[in-house]
C-alpha positions as CSV (number, residue, x, y, z in Angstrom):
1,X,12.7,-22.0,-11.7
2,X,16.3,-21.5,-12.9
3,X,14.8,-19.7,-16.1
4,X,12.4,-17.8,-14.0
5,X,15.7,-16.7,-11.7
6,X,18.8,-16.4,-14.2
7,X,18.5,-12.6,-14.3
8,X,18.7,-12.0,-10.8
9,X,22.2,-11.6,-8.4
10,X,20.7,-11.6,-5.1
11,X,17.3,-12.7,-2.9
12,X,15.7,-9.1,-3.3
13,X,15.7,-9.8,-6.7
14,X,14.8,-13.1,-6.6
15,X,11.5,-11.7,-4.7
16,X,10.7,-9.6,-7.0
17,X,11.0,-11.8,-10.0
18,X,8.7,-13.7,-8.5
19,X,6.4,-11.3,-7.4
20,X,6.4,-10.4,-10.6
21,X,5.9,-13.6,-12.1
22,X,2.9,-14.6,-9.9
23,X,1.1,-11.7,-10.8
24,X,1.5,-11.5,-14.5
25,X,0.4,-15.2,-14.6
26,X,-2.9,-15.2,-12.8
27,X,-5.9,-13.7,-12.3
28,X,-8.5,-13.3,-9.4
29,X,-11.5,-15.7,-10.7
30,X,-13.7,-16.1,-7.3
31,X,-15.7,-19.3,-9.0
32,X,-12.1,-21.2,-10.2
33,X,-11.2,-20.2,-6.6
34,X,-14.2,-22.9,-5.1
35,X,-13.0,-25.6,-8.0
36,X,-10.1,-25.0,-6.4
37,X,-10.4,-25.1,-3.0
38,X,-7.7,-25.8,-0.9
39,X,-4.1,-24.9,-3.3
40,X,-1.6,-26.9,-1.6
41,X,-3.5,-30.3,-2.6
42,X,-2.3,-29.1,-6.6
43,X,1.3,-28.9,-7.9
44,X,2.5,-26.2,-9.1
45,X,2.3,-27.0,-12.7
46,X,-1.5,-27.5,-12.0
47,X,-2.3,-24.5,-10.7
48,X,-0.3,-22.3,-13.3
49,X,-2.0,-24.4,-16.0
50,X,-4.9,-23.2,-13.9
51,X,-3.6,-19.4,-14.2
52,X,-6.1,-18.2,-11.1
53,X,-7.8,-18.3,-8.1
54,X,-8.4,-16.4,-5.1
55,X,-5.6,-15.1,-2.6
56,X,-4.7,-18.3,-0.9
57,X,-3.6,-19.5,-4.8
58,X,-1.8,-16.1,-4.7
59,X,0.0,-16.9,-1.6
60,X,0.3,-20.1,-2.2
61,X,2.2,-20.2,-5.3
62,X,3.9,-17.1,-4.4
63,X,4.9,-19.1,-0.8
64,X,6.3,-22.0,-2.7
65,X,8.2,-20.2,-5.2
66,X,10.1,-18.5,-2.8
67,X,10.4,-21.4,-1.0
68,X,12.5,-22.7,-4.0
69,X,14.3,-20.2,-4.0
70,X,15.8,-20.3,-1.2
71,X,13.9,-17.2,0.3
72,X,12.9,-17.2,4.0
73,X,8.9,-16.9,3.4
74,X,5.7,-16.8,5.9
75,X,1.9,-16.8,4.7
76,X,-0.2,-15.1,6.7
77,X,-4.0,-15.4,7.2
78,X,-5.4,-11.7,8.8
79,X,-8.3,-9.2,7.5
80,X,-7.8,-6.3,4.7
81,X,-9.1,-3.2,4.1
82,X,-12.0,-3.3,2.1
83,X,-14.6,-5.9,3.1
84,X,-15.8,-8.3,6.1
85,X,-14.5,-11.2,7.2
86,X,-15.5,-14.0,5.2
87,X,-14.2,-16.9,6.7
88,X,-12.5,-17.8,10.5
89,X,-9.3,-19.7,10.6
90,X,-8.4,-20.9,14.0
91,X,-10.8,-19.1,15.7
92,X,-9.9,-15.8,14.3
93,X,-11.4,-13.5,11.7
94,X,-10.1,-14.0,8.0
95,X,-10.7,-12.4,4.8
96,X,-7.2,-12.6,2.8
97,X,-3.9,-14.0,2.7
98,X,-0.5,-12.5,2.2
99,X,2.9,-13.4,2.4
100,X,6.5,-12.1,4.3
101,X,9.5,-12.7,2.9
102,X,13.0,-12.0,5.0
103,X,15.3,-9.9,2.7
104,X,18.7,-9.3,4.2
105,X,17.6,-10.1,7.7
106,X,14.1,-8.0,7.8
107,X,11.0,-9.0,7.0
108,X,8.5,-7.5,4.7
109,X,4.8,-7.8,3.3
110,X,4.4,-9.4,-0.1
111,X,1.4,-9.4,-1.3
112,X,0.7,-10.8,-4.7
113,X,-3.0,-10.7,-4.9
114,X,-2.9,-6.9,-4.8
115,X,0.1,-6.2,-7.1
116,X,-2.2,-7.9,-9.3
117,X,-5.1,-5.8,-10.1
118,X,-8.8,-5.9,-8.1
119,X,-12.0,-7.1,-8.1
120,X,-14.3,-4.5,-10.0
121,X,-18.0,-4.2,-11.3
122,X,-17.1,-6.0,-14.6
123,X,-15.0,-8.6,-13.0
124,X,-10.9,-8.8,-12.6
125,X,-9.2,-5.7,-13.7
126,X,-5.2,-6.4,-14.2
127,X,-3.2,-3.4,-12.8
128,X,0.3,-4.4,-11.8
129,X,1.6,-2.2,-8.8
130,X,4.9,-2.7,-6.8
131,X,3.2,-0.9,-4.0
132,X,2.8,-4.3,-2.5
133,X,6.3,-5.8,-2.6
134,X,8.6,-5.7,0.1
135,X,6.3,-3.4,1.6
136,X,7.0,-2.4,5.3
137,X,5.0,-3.6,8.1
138,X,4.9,-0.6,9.7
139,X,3.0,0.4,6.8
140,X,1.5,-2.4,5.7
141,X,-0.5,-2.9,9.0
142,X,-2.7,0.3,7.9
143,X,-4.3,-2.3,5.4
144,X,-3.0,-5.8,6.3
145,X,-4.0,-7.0,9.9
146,X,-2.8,-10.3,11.5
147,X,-4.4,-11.3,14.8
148,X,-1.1,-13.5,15.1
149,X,1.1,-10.7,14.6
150,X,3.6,-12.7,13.5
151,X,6.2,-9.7,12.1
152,X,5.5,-7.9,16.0
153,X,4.7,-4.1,14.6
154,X,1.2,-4.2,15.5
155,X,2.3,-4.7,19.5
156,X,4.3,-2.3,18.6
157,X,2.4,0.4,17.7
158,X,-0.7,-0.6,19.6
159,X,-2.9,-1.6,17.0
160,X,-6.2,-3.6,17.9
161,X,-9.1,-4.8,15.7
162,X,-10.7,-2.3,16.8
163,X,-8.2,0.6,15.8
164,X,-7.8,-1.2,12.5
165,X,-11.5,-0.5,12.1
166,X,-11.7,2.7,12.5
167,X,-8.4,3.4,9.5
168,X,-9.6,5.0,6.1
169,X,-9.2,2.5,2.8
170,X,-6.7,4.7,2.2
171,X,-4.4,4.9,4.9
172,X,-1.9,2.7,3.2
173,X,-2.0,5.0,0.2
174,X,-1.3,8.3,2.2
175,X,1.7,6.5,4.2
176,X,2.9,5.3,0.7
177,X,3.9,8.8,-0.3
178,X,5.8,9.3,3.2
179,X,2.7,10.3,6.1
180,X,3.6,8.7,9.0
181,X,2.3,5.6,9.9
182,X,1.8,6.6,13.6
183,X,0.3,9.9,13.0
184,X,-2.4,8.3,10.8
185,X,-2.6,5.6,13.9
186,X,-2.8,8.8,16.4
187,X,-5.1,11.2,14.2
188,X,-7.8,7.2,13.8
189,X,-7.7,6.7,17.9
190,X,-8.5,10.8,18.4
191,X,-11.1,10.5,15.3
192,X,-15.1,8.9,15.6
193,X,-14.2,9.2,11.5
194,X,-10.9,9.9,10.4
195,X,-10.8,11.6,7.0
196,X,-7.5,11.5,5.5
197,X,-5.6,13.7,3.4
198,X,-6.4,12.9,-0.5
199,X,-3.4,11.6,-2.4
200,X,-5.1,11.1,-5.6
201,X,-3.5,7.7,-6.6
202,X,0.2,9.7,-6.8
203,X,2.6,7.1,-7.6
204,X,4.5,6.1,-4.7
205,X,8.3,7.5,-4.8
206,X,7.5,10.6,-6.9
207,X,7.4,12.7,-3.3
208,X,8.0,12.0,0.1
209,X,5.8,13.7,3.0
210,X,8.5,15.4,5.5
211,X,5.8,17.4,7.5
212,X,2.6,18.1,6.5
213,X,-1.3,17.7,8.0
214,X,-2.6,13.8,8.3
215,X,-6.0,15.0,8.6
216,X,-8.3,15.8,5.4
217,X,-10.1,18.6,7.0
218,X,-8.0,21.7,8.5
219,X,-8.4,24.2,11.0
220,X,-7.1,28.0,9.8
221,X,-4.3,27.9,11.4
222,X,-0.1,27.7,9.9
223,X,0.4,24.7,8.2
224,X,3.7,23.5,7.8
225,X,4.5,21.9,4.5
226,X,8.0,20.1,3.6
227,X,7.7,17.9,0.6
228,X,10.7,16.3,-1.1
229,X,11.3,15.5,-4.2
230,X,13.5,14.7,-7.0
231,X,10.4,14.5,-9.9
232,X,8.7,17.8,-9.7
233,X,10.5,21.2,-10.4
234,X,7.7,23.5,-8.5
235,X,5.4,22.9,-6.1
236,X,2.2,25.3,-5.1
237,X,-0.3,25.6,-2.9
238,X,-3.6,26.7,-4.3
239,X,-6.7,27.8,-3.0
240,X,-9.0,29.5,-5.8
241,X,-6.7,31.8,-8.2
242,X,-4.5,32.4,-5.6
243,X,-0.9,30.3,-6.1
244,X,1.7,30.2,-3.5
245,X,5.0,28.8,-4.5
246,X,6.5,26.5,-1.7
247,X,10.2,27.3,-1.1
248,X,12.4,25.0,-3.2
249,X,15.8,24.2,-1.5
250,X,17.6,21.0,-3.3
251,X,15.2,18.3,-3.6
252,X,13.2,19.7,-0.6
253,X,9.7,22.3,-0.8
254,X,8.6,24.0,2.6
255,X,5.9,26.5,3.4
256,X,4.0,27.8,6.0
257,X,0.7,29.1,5.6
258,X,-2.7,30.1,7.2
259,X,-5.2,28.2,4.6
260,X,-8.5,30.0,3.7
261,X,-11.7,28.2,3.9
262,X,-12.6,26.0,0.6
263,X,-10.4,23.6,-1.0
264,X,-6.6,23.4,-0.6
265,X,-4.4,21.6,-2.9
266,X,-0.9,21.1,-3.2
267,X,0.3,20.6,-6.6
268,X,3.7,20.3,-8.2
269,X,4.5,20.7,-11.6
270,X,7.2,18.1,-13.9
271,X,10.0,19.4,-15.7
272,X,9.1,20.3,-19.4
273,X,5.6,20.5,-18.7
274,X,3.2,23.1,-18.4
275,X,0.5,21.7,-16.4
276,X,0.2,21.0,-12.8
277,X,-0.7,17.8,-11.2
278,X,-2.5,17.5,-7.7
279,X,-0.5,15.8,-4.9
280,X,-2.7,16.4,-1.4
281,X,-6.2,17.6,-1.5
282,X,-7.8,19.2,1.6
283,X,-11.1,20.7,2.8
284,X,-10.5,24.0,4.9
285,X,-12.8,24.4,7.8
């Protein structure tokens, strides 16, 4: 542990270290998982000779560590995004586990499994992400739901198992590049199917969303667009050949604009580069 923690000067880098850690080391293997069975009968020696598992070693050794550490840490049974409930846990529905860790007196979602990789057709696929550390509840609750609600947002923004049902897979993406959490809450409750706006896997922190449409599908009528950001150097909105620069003021692109029917796509361009990269993808009605 000291080894693991010499590089770091305070507890949000302790977390991540970690978080890190954890999810360099093992690897989502569904039939070591039942071997397993329940992780807190091992030590943790034993299950990092073991190097996998299912989310609950995730959690687990992640829960533990952190415990070490000194870190203020909850695990938390709930449902994901994703897939049915595969399992009931004190009479409520369960098919994941995650932790919270308190990080200068706030609490945010850790979740190791994730940052990992995923599940695919051939099997475990290793993709690191720090999407999933120290990730805000208020955002996390679009994929992550606890019945408990033990970290209070989900009272707070009146979110059900129902409500929760009714959010895209990739709700937590869209908030992830800065759509508000409660207008993708508003546009699900107004929706019988909510299609979101396409982010198309942009990396979070390369833009934040100041004002733009939640929905995937628009109406032609103005759109307001305010984008900020310190990566691109231009931004456009394009629909067929036509290319409409959005007004660049600092770090922060605006534009107002009645969209034509087809595809509309906002795109921003990096410095030294010629070619643009999509951002948000909608379908104009």
């Amino acid at each position: 542990m000291h080894a693991l923690l010499s590089a770091a000067s305070n507890d949000e880098e302790k977390a991540w270290l970690i978080y890190r850690w954890v999810t360099y080391h093992f690897k989502h293997d569904a039939r070591l998982a039942r071997r397993i069975g329940d992780p807190s009968q091992y030590p943790l020696e034993t299950l990092h000779k073991l190097g996998g598992g299912s989310c609950a070693v995730y959690a687990n050794v992640t829960h533990r560590l952190m415990n070490m550490a000194g870190l203020e840490v909850k695990t938390i049974y709930g449902l994901v995004k994703g897939g049915p409930a595969t399992a009931m846990r004190m009479g409520k529905p369960v098919n994941h586990v995650w932790n919270a860790v308190k990080i200068n007196g706030v609490w945010n979602v850790v979740d190791s499994t994730w940052g990992a990789g995923y599940v695919g057709q051939q099997g475990f696929r290793s993709e690191h992400s720090d999407l999933f550390f120290l990730l805000p509840p208020e955002k996390a609750m679009l994929s992550h739901y606890d019945q408990a609600d033990e970290l209070g947002y989900q009272q707070v923004f009146s979110l059900d198992q129902t409500l929760f049902s009714k959010l895209p897979e990739d709700a937590l993406y869209a908030a992830a590049v800065g759509m508000d959490p409660q207008l993708i809450l508003d546009a699900a409750r107004r929706a019988s199917r909510l299609i979101l706006v396409s982010t198309f896997d942009s990396t979070p922190g390369v833009l934040r969303v100041m004002s733009a449409p939640v929905n995937g599908v628009l109406e032609r009528i103005k759109q307001h667009f305010v984008i900020e950001s310190a990566v691109f150097e231009e931004m456009m909105l394009v629909q067929g050949r036509s290319w409409l620069p959005l007004k660049k003021s600092g770090k922060v692109y605006s534009l107002t604009v009645v969209p034509d029917q087809g595809e509309l796509l906002l795109m921003g361009r990096r410095p030294k580069q010629h070619e643009f990269e999509a951002l948000l993808g909608y379908r104009v009605k």
